[in-house]
KESE-574118 format. One record per residue (C-alpha): residue number from 1; x, y, z. Coordinates in steps of 0.001 Angstrom, whole numbers, plus 500000, padded with zeros to 6 digits. Example, Ala and Ser with C-alpha at 12.3 -4.5 7.8 and 13.67 -1.06 7.14 Angstrom:
<nodes>
+-----+--------+--------+--------+
| num |     c1 |     c2 |     c3 |
+-----+--------+--------+--------+
|   1 | 512300 | 495500 | 507800 |
|   2 | 513670 | 498940 | 507140 |
+-----+--------+--------+--------+
</nodes>
This chain:
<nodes>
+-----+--------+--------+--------+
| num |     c1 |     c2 |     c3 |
+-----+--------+--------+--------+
|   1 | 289616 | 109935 | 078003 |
|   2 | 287506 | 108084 | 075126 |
|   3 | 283844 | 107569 | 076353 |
|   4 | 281030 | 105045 | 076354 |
|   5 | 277741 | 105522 | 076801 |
|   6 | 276702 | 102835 | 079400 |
|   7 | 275318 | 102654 | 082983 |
|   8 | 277300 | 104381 | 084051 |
|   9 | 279679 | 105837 | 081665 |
|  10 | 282914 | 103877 | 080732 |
|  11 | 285882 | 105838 | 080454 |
|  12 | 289038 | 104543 | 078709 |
|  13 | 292491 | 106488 | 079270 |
|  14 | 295109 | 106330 | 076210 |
|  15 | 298839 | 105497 | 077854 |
|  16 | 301186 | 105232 | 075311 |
|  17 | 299821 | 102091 | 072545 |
|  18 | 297499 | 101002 | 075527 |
|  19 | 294120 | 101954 | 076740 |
|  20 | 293083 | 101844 | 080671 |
|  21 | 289575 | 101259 | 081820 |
|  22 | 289731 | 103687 | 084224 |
|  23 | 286480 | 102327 | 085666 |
|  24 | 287993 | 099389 | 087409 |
|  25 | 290282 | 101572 | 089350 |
|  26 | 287603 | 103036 | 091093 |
|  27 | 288178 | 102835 | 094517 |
|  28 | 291242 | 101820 | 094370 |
|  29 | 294936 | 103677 | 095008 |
|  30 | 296183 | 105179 | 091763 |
|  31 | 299655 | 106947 | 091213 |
|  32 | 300281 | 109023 | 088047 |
|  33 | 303559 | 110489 | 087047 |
|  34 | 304822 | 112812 | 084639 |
|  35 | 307453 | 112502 | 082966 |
|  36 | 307839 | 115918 | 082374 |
|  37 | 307609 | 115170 | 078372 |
|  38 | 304434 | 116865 | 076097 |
|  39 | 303739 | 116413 | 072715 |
|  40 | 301707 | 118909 | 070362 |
|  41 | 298570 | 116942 | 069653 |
|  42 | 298340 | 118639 | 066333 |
|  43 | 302384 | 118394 | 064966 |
|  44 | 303348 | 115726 | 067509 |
|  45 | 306522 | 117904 | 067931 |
|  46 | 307710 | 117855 | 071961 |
|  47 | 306967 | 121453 | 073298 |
|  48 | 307705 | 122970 | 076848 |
|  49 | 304184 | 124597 | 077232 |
|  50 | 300965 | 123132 | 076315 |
|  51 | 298546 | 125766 | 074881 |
|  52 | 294349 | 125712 | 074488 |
|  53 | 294290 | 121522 | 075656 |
|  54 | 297276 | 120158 | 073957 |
|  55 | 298442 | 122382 | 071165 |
|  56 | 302397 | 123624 | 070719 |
|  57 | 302295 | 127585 | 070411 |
|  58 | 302602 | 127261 | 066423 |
|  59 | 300028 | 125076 | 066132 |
|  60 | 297885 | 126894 | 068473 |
|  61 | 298285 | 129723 | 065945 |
|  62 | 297979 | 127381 | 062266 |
|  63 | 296149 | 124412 | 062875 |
|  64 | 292490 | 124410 | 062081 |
|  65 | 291805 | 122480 | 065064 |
|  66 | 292901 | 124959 | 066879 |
|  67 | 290651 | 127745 | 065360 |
|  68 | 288385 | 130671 | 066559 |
|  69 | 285317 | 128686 | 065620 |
|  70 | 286014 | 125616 | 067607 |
|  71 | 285257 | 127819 | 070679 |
|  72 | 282772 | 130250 | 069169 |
|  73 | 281208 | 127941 | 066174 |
|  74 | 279433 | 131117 | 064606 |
|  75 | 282697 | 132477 | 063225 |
|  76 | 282959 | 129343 | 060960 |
|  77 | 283434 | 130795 | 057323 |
|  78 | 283937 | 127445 | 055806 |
|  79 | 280252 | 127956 | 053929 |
|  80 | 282082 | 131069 | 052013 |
|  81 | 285608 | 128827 | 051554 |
|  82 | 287076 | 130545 | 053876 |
|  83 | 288741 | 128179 | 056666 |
|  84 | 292453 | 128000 | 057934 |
|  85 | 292682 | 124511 | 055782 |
|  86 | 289646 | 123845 | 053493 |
|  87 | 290245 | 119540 | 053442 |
|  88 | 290001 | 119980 | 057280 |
|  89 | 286937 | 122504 | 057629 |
|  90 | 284767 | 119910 | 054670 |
|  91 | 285357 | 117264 | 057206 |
|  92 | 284249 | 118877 | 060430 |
|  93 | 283182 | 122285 | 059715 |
|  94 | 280807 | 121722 | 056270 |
|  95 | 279024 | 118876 | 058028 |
|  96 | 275782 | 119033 | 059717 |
|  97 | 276053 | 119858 | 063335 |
|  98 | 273374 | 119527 | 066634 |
|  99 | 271965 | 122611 | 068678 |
| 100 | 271320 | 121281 | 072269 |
| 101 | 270537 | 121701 | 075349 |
| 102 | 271932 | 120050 | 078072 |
| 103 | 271916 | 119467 | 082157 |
| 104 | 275085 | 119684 | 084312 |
| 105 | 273963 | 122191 | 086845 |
| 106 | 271785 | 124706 | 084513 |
| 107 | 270290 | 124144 | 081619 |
| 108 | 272576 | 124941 | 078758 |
| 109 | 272911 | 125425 | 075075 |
| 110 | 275591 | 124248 | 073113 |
| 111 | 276945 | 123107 | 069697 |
| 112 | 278743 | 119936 | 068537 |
| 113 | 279234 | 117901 | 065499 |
| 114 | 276622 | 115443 | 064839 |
| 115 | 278812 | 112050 | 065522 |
| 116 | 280522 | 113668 | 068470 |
| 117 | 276680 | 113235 | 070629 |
| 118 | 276867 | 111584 | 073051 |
| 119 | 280725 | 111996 | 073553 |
| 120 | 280425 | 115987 | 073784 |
| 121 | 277371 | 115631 | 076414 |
| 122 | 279364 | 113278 | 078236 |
| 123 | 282508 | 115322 | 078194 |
| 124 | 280965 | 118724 | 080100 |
| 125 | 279466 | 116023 | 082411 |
| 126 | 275597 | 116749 | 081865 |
| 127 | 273425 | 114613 | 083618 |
| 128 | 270672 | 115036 | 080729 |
| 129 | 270813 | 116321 | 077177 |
| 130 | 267876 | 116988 | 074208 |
| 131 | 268573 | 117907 | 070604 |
| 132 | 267824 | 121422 | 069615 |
| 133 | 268295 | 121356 | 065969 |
| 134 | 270000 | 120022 | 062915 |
| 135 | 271647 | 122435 | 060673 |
| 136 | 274165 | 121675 | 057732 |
| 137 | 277167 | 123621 | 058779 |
| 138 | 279065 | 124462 | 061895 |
| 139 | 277975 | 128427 | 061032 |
| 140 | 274390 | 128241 | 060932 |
| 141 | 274464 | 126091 | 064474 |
| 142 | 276647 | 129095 | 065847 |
| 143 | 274160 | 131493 | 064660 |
| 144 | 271334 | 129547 | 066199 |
| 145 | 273295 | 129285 | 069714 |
| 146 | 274428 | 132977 | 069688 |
| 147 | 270664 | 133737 | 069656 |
| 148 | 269809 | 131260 | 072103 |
| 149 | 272813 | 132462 | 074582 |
| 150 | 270324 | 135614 | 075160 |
| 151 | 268349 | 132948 | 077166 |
| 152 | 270551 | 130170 | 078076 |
| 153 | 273673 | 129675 | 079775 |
| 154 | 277031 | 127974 | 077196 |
| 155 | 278825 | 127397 | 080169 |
| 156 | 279121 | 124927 | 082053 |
| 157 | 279778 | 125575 | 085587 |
| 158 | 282667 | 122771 | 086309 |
| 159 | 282812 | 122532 | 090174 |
| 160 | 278154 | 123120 | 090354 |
| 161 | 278981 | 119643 | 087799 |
| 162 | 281234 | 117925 | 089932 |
| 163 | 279404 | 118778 | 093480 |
| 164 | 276751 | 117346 | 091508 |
| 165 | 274614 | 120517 | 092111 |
| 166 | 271760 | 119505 | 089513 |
| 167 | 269234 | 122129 | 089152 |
| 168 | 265413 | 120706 | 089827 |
| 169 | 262352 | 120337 | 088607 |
| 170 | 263553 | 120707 | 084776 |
| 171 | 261351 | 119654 | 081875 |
| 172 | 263778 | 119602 | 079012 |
| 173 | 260954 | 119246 | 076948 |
| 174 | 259459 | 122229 | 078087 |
| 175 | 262538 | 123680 | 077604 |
| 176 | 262582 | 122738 | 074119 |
| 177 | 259056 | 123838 | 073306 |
| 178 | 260255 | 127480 | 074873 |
| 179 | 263058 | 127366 | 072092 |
| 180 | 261080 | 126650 | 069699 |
| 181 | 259168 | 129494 | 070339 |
| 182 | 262014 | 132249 | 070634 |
| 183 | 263519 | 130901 | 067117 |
| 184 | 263137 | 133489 | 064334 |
| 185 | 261067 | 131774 | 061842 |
| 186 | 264291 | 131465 | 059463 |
| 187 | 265680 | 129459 | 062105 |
| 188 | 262773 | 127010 | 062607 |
| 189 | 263331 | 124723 | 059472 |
| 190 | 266576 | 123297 | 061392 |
| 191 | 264346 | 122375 | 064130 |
| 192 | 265295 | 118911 | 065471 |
| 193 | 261578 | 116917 | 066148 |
| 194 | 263159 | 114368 | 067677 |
| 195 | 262123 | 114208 | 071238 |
| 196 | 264623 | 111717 | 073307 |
| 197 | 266181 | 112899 | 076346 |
| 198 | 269492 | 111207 | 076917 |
| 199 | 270330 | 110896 | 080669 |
| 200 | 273627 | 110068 | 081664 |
| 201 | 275003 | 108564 | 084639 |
| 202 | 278791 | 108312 | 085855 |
| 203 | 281071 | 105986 | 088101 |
| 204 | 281170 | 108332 | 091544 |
| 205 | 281301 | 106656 | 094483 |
| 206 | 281249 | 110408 | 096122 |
| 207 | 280881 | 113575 | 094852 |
| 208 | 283406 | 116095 | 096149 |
| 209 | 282080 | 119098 | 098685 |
| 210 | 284948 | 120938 | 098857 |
| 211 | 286962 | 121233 | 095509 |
| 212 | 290908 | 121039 | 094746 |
| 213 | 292182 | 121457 | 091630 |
| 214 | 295373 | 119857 | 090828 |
| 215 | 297065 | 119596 | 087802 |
| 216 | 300616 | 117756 | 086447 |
| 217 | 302520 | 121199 | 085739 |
| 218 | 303168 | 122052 | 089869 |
| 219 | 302395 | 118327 | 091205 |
| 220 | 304073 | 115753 | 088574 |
| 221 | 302995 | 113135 | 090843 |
| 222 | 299744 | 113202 | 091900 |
| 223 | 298333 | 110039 | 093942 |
| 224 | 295446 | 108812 | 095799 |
| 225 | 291819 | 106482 | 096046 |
| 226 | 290117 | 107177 | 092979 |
| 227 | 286247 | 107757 | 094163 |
| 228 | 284596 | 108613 | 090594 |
| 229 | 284772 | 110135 | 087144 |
| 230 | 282794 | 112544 | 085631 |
| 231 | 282934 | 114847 | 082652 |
| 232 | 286590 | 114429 | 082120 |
| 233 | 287594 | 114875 | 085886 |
| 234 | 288968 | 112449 | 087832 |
| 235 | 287932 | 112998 | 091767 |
| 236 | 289725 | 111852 | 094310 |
| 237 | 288986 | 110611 | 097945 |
| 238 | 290490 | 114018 | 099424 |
| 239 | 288673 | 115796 | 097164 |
| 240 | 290937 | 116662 | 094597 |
| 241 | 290116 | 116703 | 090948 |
| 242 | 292024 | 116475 | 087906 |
| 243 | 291391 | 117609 | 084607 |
| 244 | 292737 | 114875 | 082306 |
| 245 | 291491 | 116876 | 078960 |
| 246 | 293905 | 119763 | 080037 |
| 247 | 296742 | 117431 | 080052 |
| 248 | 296246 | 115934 | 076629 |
| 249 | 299976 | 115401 | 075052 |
| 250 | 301485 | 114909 | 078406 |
| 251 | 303214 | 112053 | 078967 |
| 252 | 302011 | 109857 | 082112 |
| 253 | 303563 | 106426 | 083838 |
| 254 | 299885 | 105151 | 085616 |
| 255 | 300157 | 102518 | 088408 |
| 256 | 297594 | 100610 | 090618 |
| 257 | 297586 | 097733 | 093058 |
| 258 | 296216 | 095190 | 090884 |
+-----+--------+--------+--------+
</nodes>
């Protein structure tokens, strides 16, 4: 779902040439169906199994979108020219990238691209977020959060986010200051000094107590009063969340009372 930062968040789901605000179906009876089509997100090719959020298996296995340093950004080699497509890694890998820390249960670090904040915050459903540091390349921001990972969580717990099970009492400042202190000094010139904590609120009428995941591949019609969004999950009144981002490619017919 494609995000806006607002109060609360505005989510926006891609059907076909169309876009749904998903917000205004809040509360409301909502039936999705697959169709039982998926297309690669990469190749657009129609594949049987989606792999890794979207991807056909050869794509999964050749397209840079699809590699080892998307998950684990320190493995980037694009600084040495080494990337599975060079074009692709000068727009997204040699670019400069933000160290963070953000709220969703525990505090967490994390890595994204510089024009992807607040979308990536937004995304793992964090309920606050504070810029670490600014560094040029996708590489040095993976070194900086493999360090940090010795004293932070890069996980976000998915059902502590959706219970909305926010940790207290946290001073992401504080935090910050901490960080800022465990840095090597090589790694202090890519501190970030600005300060600004983002904090981020989403449409939830009710948060779920006792989670169900469901998901298009064993329920290709999955219906129900939509109670809230958050991260990309949509929750439903009997509890029951979906995971639109692991469905990306899949093809969906979306109805509503209007």
């Amino acid at each position: 779902m494609r995000t806006e930062l607002a109060t609360p968040v505005n989510y926006f789901l891609p059907v076909g040439e169309m876009e749904i605000s998903m917000n205004g179906l809040i509360g409301k009876e909502i039936s999705m169906n697959f169709t039982g089509q998926i297309n690669c997100i990469s190749c657009g090719k129609q594949t049987k199994t989606s792999f890794s959020q979207g991807f056909c298996y050869n794509c999964l296995q050749t397209a840079p979108e699809a590699g080892e340093s998307v998950i684990r950004p320190e493995l980037s080699k694009a600084h040495l020219g080494i990337a599975r497509d060079m074009e692709w890694a000068e727009k997204h890998d040699l670019i400069d990238h933000i160290v963070y820390l953000a709220v969703s249960g525990d505090v967490k670090v994390g890595v994204t691209r510089h024009h992807q904040i607040p979308t990536r915050w937004i995304d793992q459903g964090a309920s606050s977020a504070i810029k670490l540091a600014t560094t040029p390349n996708r590489h040095i921001a993976g070194i900086i959060e493999v360090f940090l990972k010795k004293h932070f969580t890069d996980k976000t717990n998915w059902r502590t986010m959706l219970k909305n099970e926010i940790a207290e009492h946290i001073n992401l400042l504080n935090e910050k200051e901490k960080v800022y202190n465990l840095l090597p000094i090589e790694l202090r010139k890519y501190f970030n000094p600005e300060n600004s904590i983002i904090e981020i609120e989403y449409p939830v009428l009710t948060f779920p107590e006792n989670i169900k995941s469901i998901g298009f591949d064993k329920t290709p019609v999955i219906e129900g009063v939509l109670t809230g969004i958050k991260g990309q999950y949509l929750i439903f009144e009997n509890e029951s969340v979906l995971n639109i981002r692991k469905h990306n490619g899949y093809f969906l017919q979306i109805k509503s009372p209007s």
